[in-house]
N, C-alpha and C positions, 0 to 999 in steps of 0.2 A: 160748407155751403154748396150744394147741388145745384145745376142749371136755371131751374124756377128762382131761388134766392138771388142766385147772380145778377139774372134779368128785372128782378125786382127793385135791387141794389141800385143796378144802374137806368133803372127809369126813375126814381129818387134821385141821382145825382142831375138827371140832366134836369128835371125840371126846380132845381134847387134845394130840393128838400134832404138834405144830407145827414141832418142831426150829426154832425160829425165834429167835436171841436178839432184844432191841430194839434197835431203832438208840439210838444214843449221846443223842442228848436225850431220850429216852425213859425211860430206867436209873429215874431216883427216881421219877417218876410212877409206872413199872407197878409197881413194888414197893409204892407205896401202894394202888394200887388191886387188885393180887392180894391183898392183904387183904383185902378188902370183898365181892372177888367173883372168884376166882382164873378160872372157866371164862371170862368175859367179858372178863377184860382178857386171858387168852390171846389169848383171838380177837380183839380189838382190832390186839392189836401185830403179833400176825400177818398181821391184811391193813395194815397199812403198807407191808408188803412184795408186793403185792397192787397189779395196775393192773386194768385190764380188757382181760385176753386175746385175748377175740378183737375186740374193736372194736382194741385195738392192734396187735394184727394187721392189719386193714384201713388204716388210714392208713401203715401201711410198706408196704403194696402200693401204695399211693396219691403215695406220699414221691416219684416221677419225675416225675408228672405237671403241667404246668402251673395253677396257679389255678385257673381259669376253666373247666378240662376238670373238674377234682375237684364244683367246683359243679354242673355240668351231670351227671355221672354222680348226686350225690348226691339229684339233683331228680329226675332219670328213677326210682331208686329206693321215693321219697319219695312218688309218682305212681304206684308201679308200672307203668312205662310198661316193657316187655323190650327195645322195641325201641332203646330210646335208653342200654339197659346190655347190648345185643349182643356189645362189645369192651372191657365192662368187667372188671378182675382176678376174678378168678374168687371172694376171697372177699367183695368186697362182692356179688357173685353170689347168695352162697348167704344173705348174710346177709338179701336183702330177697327171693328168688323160690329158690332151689334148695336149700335150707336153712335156714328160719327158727328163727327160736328158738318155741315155742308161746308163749303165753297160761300163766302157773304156773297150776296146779289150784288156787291159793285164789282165783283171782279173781273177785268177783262184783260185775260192773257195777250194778247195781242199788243196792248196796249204797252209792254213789258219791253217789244222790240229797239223801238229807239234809244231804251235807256240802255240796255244792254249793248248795244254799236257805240254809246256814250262813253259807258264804263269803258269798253277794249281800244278805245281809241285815247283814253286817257286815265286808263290803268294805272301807270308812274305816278303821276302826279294826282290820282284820288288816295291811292293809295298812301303817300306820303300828307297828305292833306290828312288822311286817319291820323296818321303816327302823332303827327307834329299837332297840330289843330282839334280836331272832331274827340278823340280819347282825353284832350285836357279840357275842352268844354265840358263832356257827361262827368271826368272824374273829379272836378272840383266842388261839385256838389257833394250830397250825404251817400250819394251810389259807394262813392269811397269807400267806407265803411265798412261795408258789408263786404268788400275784397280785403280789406285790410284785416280785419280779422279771422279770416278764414285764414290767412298765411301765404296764401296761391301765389301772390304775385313776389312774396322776395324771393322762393327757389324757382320758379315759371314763370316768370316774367317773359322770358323769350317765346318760351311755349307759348303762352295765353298771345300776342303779336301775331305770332303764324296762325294760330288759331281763327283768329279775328280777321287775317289774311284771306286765312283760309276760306271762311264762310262768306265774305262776300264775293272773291274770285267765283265762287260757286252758285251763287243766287243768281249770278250776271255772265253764265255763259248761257247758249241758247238749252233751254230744256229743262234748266237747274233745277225752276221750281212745279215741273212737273211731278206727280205723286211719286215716283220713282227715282228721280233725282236728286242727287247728291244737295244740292242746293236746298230742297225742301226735308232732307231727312238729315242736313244740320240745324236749320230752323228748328225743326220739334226736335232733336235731339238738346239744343239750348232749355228747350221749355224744362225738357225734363230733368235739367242738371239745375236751374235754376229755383226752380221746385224744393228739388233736394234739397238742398243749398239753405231754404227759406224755412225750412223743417229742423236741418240741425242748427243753425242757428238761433231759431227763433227758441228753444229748447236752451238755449246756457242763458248763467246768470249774470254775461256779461252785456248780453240784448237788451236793451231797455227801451220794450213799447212805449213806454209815456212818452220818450223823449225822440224817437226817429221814426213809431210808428213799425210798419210791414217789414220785415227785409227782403230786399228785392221785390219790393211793393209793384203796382201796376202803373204806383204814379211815374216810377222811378223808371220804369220799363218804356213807357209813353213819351218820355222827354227824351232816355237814350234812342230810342228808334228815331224820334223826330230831327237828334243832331246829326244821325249814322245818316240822314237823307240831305236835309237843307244845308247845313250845315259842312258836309261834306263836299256839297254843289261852289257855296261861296267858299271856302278854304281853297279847291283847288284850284276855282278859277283865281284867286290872288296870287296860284304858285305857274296859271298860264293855260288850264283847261278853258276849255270853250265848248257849249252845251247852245244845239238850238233850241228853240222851246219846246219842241216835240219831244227830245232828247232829255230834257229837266223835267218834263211831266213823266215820261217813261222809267227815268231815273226813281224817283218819289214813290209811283207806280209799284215798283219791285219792292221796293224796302218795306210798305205799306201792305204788303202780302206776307213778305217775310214775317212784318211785326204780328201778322193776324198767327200765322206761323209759332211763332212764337208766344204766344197763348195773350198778347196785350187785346182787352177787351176795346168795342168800338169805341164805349163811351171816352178812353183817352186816347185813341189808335187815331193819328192826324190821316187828313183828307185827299190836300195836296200840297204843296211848297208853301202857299200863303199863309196855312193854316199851322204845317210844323213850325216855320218860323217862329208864328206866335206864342205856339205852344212852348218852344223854348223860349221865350223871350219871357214869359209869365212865370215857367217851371223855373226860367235860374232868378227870379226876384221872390218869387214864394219860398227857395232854398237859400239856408242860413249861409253867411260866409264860409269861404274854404278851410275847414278843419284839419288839425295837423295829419287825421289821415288822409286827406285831401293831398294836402302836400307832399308826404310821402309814397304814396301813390301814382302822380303825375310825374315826380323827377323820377320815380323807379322806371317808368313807363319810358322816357328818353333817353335813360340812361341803356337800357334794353335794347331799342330802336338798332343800332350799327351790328348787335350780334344776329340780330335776323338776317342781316345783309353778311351773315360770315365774318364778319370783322371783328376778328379777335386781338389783335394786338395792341397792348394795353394803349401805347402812346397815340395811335390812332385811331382806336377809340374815343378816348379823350379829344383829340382834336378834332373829331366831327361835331361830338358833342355838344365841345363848348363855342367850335368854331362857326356849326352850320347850323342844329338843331336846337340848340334854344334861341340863336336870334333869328330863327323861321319860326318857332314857336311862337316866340315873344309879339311879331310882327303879326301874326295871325290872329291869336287871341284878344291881344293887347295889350298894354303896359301897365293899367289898372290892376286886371286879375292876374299878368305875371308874376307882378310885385308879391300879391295876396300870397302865391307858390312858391313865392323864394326863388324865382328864375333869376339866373345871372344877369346881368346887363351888358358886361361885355361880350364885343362878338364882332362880324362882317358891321359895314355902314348897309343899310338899303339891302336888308336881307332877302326880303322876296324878289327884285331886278336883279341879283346875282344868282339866286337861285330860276330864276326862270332863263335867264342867258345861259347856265351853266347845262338843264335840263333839255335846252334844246339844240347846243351842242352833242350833248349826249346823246340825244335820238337820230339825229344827223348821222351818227359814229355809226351806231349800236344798226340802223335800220340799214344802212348802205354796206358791211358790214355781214351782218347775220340773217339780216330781214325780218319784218313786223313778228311773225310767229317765233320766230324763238326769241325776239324780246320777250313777248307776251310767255311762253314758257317759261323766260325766267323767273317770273313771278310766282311760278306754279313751284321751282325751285327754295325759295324762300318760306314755302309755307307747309304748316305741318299735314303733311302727307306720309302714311305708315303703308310699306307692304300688304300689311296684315290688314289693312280697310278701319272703318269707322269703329271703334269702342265705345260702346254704349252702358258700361260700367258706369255707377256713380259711387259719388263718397259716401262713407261711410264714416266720416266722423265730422264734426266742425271745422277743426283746427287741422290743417291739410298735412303738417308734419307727424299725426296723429291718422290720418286714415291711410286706406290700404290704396296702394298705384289706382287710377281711374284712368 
């Protein structure tokens, strides 16, 4: 589907005309949620059916190429170097020098500032709000799936944490998402891994369109972005952040750039906090209950959590685990969709007031101490950071135990 189609797509979806039925685990969600808000769960089910056009476009021009050539074209781009995408396909051509996409007319950088002094000032505790909260929100749904089969998350489980670390420490320092910056060239570096991803996948015989639809669809893309913002906002303030309103719009702000970033088209890409909310609110009644890749998925995801922080040791491991991180989970989420996940029940009493007493002990230590900047370093410790810079390598096979390192 080329740019014309795409635009066409999605000016059908917004004015309802979809022709789209839902894929098959879809049926009793959307019917509940066209209750509630029939134009929005149109548009939901509709981009399930929805990848990203023209970045999937680009890695099937790219699907002949060796590894290592894909990396090398993808960094000369990334670089804006011309000369070193001289003999490259013509459309990653247009995509980074002979046809860009612009900047959308709402975006104003500036506007970026206060969420960013948001994020640094409450770093800790967004960032654990990911771990615990925001990752079990998006991954209870059908997003699942499509990690679970790929294999990624039981050998890189840690990996994929720091990763995720990674990219938003980076979207949220000052500069990130300028064209140059590290923040914006993990953004499209997602696009294009997601891409891939949606290619070999969508290619086995274990994909079943009728019944999930796109993999890594745009509906699926527009709901995680909408949790990685709102969602992110309410978690941490439960665990004791505190956001002025300039700060919560700036917040929303960046992620909403990142998602454009990130190849999610406007017609699902949310507005501002009132709007991601909804969007999640609709996105998780339109998506079927939590599937056992759902659930293995989410406990891999906590169980992973304490090696990011270095914490190897079997027995305390386990003790944070089951002692801190599923009953801050549990409290965050809540006890409806913990259950669904097979979270434990036991744990601390009044999980989030010990965790917020305990956190602002901590900062008390840690600031008086070391001082704000090398707390905030440490963060930068924890997350995947190579020598050697960005790799921009992608897979080359489905099943992750089957492709070559990326």
């Amino acid at each position: 589907m080329k740019n014309g189609e795409l635009a066409g797509a999605e000016g059908r979806i917004r004015h309802g005309r979809t022709g789209v039925s839902p894929p098959s685990a879809y049926v009793d969600g959307y019917a509940e949620a066209r209750a509630l808000d029939r134009e929005t769960a149109d548009n939901y089910i509709a981009h399930t059916r929805i990848g990203d056009p023209v970045m999937d476009a680009i890695v099937e021009d790219l699907a002949g190429l060796p590894q290592r050539r894909v990396h090398e074209l993808i960094r000369a781009g990334m670089d804006e170097d011309r000369d070193g995408l001289r003999n490259a396909p013509q459309s990653l051509r247009d995509f980074f020098f002979d046809a860009p996409q612009p900047d959308p007319d709402w975006l104003d950088r500036d506007a970026f500032q206060p969420g960013i002094r948001s994020f640094q000032r409450n770093s800790v505790l967004v960032l654990s709000a990911f771990v615990a909260g925001v990752l079990i929100d998006g991954f209870s749904t059908l997003i699942a799936k499509s990690f679970v089969q790929t294999g990624r998350i039981f050998d890189n489980g840690v990996w994929r944490l720091k990763q995720n670390n990674r990219h938003q420490v980076e979207i949220f320092l000052p500069g990130g998402l300028e064209r140059f910056g590290e923040g914006w060239k993990l953004s499209v570096r997602i696009r294009f891994v997601h891409a891939q991803v949606r290619r070999l996948l969508g290619q086995t015989e274990e994909w079943e369109h009728d019944a999930w639809g796109v993999p890594l669809s745009a509906a699926h893309m527009g709901y995680a972005v909408a949790c990685f913002a709102a969602r992110t906002v309410k978690h941490s303030e439960s665990l004791g952040a505190r956001y002025s309103p300039e700060e919560r719009a700036g917040f929303h702000d960046v992620w909403r750039y990142a998602g454009h970033l990130m190849g999610i088209p406007d017609s699902i890409l949310f507005t501002d906090e009132q709007h991601a909310l909804h969007l999640y609110r609709i996105g998780s009644v339109c998506e079927p209950p939590p599937t056992d890749d759902a659930i293995i998925m989410t406990n891999a995801l906590i169980n992973s959590a304490p090696l990011v922080a270095n914490i190897d040791d079997p027995a305390e491991r386990r003790k944070l685990v089951n002692k801190v991180i599923y009953p801050v989970s549990r409290a965050l989420v809540g006890n409806g969709l913990s259950d669904q996940l097979r979270f434990p029940r036991r744990g601390m009493p009044f999980p989030l007031l010990a965790y917020r007493i305990d956190q602002r002990m901590q900062r008390i230590k840690a600031w008086s101490r070391k001082g704000g900047f090398q707390v905030f370093a440490s963060l930068l410790e924890a997350s995947a950071y190579e020598a050697a810079g960005l790799s921009y390598r992608l897979p080359d096979h489905a099943h992750d135990e089957l492709s070559t390192k990326w």
